[in-house]
C-alpha positions, -999 to 999 in steps of 0.1 A, spaced: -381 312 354 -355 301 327 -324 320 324 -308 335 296 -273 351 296 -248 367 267 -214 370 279 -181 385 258 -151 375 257 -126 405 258 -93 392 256 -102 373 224 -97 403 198 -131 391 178 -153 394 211 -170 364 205 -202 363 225 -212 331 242 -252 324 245 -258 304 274 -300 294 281 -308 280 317 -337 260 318 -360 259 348 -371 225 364 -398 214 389 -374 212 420 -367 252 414 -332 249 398 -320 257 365 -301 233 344 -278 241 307 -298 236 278 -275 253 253 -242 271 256 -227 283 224 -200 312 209 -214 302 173 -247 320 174 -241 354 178 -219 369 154 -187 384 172 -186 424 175 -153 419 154 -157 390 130 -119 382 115 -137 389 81 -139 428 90 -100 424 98 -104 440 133 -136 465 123 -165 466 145 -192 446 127 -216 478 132 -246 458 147 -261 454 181 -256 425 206 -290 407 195 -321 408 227 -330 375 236 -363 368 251 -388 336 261 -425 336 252 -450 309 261 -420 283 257 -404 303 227 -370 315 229 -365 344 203 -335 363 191 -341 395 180 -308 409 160 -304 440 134 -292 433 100 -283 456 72 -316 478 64 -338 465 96 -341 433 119 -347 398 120 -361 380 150 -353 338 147 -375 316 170 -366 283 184 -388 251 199 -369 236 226 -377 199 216 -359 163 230 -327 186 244 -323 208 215 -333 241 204 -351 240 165 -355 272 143 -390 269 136 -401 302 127 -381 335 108 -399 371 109 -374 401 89 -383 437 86 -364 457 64 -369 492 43 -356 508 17 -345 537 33 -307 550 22 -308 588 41 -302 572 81 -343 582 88 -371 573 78 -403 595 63 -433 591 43 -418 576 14 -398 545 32 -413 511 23 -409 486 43 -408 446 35 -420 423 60 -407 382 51 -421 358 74 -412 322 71 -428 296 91 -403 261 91 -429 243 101 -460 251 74 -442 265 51 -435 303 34 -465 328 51 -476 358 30 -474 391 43 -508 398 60 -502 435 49 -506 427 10 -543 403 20 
């Protein structure tokens, strides 16, 4: 099984989060692919001059050989999926969910936008609107 670990650094006062994905190989042990404190956004980026940024640590997750990241963003989520590929990890597909809703809930009239973009092929419709 891979290995994937978030870990925050709380003396820095940004808490910048470090994303660090262990690869499994044949012999059972698990080797660094990537270790990085530039993909997460820190809980409180210098830009919000010490203000929590107001978002979730993103989920990470592997399926059938796809890492994802799974994050909120202003009005919904985005989930980013990487291809690990010759010792590096490639953005190849970008699925966002957001709604329109301004009240904190949602009810019957929300509408909700779904943007999928595939790196690979190219922009993919929404299969809602087919």
């Amino acid at each position: 099984m891979d290995k994937i670990t978030v870990k925050m650094d709380t003396v820095d006062e940004t808490r910048p989060l470090r994303l660090q994905v262990f690869m499994s190989q044949p012999n059972g042990k698990l080797t660094l692919a990537v270790s990085s404190d530039k993909i997460i956004e820190p809980q409180f980026p210098t830009e919000n001059h010490g203000k929590f940024n107001g978002f979730q640590i993103p989920n990470f997750f592997i399926e059938k050989g796809v890492l994802k990241m799974w994050s909120e963003i202003k009005g919904g989520n985005i989930t980013y999926h990487f291809k690990y590929n010759k010792g590096n990890f490639e953005l190849i597909y970008v699925d966002k969910l957001t709604s329109d809703t301004t009240k904190g809930y949602v009810d019957e009239n929300t509408i909700f936008t779904e943007t999928k973009f595939n790196l690979i092929t190219g922009f993919e419709p929404n299969p809602m609107k087919n």
